[in-house]
C-alpha positions as CSV (number, residue, x, y, z in Angstrom):
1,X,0.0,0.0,0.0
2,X,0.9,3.2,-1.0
3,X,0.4,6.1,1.9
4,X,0.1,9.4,0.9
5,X,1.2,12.2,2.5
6,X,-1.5,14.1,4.8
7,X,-1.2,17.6,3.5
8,X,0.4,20.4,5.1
9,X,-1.4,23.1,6.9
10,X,-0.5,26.0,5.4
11,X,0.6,28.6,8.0
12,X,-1.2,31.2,9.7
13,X,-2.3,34.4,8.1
14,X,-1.4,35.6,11.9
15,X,2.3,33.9,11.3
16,X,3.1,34.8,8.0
17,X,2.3,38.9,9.0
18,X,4.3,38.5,12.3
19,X,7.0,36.8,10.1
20,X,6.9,40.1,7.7
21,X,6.4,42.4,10.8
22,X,10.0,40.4,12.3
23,X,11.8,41.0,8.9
24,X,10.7,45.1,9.0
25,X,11.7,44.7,12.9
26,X,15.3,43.2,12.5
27,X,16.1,44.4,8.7
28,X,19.6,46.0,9.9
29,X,22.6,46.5,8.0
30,X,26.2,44.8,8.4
31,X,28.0,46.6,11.7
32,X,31.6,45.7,10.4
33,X,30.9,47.3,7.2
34,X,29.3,50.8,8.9
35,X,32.5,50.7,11.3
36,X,34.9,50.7,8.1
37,X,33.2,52.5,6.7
38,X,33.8,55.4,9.0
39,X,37.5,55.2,7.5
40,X,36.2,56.2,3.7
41,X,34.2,58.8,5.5
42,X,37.2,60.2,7.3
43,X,39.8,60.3,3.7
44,X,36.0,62.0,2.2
45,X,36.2,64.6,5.0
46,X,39.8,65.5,4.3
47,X,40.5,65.3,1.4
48,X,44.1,63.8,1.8
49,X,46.1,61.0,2.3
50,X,46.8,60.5,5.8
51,X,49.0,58.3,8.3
52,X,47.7,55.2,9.7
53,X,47.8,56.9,13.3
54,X,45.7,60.3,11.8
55,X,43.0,58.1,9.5
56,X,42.4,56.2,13.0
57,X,42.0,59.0,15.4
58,X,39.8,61.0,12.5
59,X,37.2,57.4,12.1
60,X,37.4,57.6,16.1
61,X,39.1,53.7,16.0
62,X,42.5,52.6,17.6
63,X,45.4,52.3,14.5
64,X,45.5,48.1,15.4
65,X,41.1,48.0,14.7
66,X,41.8,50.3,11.6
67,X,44.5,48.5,10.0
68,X,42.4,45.5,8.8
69,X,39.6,47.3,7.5
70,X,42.1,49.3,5.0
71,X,43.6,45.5,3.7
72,X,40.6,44.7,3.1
73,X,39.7,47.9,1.2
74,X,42.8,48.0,-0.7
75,X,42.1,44.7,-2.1
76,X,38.7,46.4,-3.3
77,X,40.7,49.5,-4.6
78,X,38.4,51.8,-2.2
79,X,42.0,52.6,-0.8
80,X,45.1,52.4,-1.5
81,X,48.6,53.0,0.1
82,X,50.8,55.7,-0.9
83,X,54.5,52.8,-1.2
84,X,56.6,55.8,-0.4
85,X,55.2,57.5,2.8
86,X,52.9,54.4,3.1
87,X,49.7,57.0,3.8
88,X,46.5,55.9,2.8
89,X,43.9,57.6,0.2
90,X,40.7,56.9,-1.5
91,X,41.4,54.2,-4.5
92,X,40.6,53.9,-8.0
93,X,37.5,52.0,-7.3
94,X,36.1,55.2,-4.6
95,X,37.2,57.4,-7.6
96,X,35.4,55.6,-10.3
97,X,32.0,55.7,-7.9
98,X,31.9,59.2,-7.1
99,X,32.4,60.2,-11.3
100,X,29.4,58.1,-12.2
101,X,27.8,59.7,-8.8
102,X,28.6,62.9,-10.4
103,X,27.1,61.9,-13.6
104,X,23.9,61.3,-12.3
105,X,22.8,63.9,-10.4
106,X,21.2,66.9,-12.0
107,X,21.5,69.6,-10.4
108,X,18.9,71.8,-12.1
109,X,16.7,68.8,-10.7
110,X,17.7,69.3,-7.4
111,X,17.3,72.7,-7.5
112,X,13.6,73.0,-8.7
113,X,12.6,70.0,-6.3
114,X,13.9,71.9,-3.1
115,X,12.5,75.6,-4.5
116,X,8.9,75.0,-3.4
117,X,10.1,74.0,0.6
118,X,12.2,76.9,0.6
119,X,9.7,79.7,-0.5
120,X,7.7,77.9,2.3
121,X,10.7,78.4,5.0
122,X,11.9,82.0,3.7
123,X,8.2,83.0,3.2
124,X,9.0,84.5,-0.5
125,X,9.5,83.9,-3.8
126,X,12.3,81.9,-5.2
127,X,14.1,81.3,-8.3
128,X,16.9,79.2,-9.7
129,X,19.3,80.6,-12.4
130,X,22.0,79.0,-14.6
131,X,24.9,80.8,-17.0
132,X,23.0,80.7,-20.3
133,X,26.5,81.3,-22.2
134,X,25.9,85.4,-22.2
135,X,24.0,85.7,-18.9
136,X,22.7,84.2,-16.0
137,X,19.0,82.5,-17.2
138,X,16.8,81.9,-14.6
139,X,14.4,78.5,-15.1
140,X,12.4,78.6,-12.2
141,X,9.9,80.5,-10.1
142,X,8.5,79.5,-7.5
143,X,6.4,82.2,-6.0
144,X,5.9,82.7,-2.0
145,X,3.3,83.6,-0.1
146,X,3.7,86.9,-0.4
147,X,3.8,87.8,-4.1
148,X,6.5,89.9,-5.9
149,X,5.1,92.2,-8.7
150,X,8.3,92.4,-11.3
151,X,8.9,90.8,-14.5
152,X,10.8,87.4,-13.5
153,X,9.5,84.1,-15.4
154,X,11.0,80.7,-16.6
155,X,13.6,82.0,-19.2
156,X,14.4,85.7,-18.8
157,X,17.4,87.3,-18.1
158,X,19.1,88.3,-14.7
159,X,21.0,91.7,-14.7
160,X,24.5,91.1,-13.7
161,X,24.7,94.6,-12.1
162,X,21.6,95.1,-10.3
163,X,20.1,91.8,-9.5
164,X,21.6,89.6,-6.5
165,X,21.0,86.5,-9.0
166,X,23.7,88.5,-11.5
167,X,26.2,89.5,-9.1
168,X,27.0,85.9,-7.8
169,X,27.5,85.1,-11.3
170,X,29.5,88.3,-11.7
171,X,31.9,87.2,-8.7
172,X,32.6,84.2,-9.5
173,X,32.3,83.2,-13.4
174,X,35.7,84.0,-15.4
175,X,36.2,88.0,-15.2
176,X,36.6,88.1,-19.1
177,X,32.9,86.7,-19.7
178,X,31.3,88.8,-16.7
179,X,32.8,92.2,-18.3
180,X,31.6,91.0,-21.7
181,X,28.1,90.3,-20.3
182,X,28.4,93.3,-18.4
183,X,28.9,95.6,-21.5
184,X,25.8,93.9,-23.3
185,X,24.2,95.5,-20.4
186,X,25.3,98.6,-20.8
187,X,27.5,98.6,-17.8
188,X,31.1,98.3,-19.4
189,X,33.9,99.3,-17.2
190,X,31.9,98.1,-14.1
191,X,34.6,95.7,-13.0
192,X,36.4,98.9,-12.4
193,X,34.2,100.4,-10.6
194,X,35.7,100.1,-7.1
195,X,32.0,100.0,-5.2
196,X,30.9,97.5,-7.4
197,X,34.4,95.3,-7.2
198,X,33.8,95.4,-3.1
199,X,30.4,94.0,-3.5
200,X,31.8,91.0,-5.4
201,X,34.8,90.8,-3.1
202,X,32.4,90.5,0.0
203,X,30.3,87.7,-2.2
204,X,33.2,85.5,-2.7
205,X,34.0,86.3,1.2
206,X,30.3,85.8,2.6
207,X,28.7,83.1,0.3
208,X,25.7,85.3,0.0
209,X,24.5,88.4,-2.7
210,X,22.1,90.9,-1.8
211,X,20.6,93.8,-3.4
212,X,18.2,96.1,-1.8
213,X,16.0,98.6,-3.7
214,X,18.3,98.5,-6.9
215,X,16.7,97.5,-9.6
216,X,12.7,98.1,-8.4
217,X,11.9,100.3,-5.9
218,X,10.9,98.5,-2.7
219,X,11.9,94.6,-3.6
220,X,15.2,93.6,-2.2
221,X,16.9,89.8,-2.6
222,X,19.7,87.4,-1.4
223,X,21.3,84.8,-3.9
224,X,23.3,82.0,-3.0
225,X,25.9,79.9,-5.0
226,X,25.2,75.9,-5.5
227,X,28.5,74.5,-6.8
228,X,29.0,70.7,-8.4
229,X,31.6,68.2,-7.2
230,X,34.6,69.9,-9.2
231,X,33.9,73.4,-7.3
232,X,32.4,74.6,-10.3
233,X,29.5,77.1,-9.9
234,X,26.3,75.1,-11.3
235,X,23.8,77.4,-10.6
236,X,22.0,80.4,-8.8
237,X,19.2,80.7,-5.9
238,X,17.9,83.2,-5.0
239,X,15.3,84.9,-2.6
240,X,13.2,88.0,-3.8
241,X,11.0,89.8,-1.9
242,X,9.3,93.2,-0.5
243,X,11.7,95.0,1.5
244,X,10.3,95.7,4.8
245,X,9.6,91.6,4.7
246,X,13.6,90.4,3.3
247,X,16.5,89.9,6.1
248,X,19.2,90.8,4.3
249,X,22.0,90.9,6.9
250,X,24.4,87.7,6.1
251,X,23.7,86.3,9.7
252,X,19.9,86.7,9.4
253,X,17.3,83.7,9.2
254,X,16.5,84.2,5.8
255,X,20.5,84.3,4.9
256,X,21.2,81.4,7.0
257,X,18.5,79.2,5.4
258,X,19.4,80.2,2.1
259,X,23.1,79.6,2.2
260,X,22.0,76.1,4.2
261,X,19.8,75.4,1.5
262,X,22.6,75.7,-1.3
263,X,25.3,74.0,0.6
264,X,22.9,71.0,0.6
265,X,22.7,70.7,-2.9
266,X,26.1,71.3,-3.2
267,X,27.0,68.4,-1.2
268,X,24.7,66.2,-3.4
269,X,26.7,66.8,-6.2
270,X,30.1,66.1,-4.3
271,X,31.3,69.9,-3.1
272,X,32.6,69.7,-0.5
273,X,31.4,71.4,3.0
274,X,33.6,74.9,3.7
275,X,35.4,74.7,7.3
276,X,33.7,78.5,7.7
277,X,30.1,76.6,7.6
């Protein structure tokens, strides 16, 4: 005779959801790997190659706990060893991940997607601008709660003299194209003018553009920098508002909040954080 097999029960609906619910509860990640990994994080910080002793102390890790996690990443080419002052530094492999990181971010994307939070926190209108090879273009608006009446849309120009948008492009694109874009203006000579050089002087100093009551009456702005992972300048942000209702000392809220704003997006596209912030 021939027995078959009483069939299985199949389990629980109660079982299979607590089994689910345990997964969600323990999912956790490798703790070796996040301890190393505080050692890529430390040459990332840096910037340099640095002593066994120094990349230890920096990851927060004794030199003899250190040491195995960099074999082990050497062999991945995420570091290697410098064979004459035997410092360490990121590897071929780190390199090769942070170009195609590079490669995929947008930053125009990045831009537009944090505008509309950021008119929310400034509580005013924003806009993002890139160099549109004779002057800064903006590409977005996105208007705040309190609404701006001047001529700004998706595709027109920003002044390089009298706008705060233009004048962060006028610091820090090359001084050859800013005085060309500066005569189309109608502003030639202005790089000699020793007022306007002090404003872009205090830009590259500060981080931060502002303009009050120069080009309309009663609308004053801050504009902010967002550089890519090469320290090149990518873009523009700005904040545009009525006067009495803009902050426009480089310590105020709204200058803080800008400045944090592009520093984030310049991180996501591999700048790296100033000491100063």
């Amino acid at each position: 005779m021939v027995r078959t097999p009483a069939p299985q029960k199949p389990p629980a609906a109660s079982d299979t959801a607590s089994h689910d619910e345990g997964e969600t509860r323990t999912s956790r990640g490798i703790q070796s790997v996040e301890v190393g990994g505080q050692l890529l994080k430390a040459l990332a910080h840096t910037g340099r190659r640095m002593a066994l002793k120094d990349l230890a102390r920096e990851a927060e890790m004794t030199p003899a706990k250190a040491h195995p996690y960099l074999v082990s990443f050497g062999k991945l080419g995420l570091i290697e060893q410098d064979p004459a002052s035997g410092h360490y530094g990121l590897g071929p492999l780190a390199m090769q991940l942070g170009l195609i990181s590079l490669q995929q971010v947008d930053p125009v994307r990045l831009a537009i997607a944090a505008l509309p939070g950021l008119a929310h926190k400034l509580g005013c209108t924003v806009s993002a601008a890139v160099w549109g090879g004779q002057s800064p273009i903006i590409i977005r608006v996105e208007e705040g709660p309190t609404p701006v009446h001047v001529s700004m849309r998706h595709g027109s120009a920003a002044s390089m003299r009298h706008t705060a948008t233009g004048k962060v492009f006028a610091a820090l694109r090359p001084a050859e194209e800013v005085a060309l874009a500066l005569a189309r203006e109608g502003h030639a000579g202005a790089l000699d003018e020793p007022g306007f050089a002090a404003e872009l002087q205090a830009v590259r100093q500060s981080g931060i553009s502002r303009v009050q009551d120069e080009l309309h009456l009663g609308i004053s702005g801050l504009a902010a920098p967002v550089f890519d992972g090469f320290g090149r300048l990518a873009l523009v942000i700005a904040a545009i508002g009525p006067t009495a209702s803009m902050q426009l000392g480089p310590a105020s809220a709204q200058a803080l909040t800008l400045r944090q704003a592009t520093q984030e997006i310049s991180e996501r596209l591999g700048a790296r954080r100033l000491e100063s912030d």
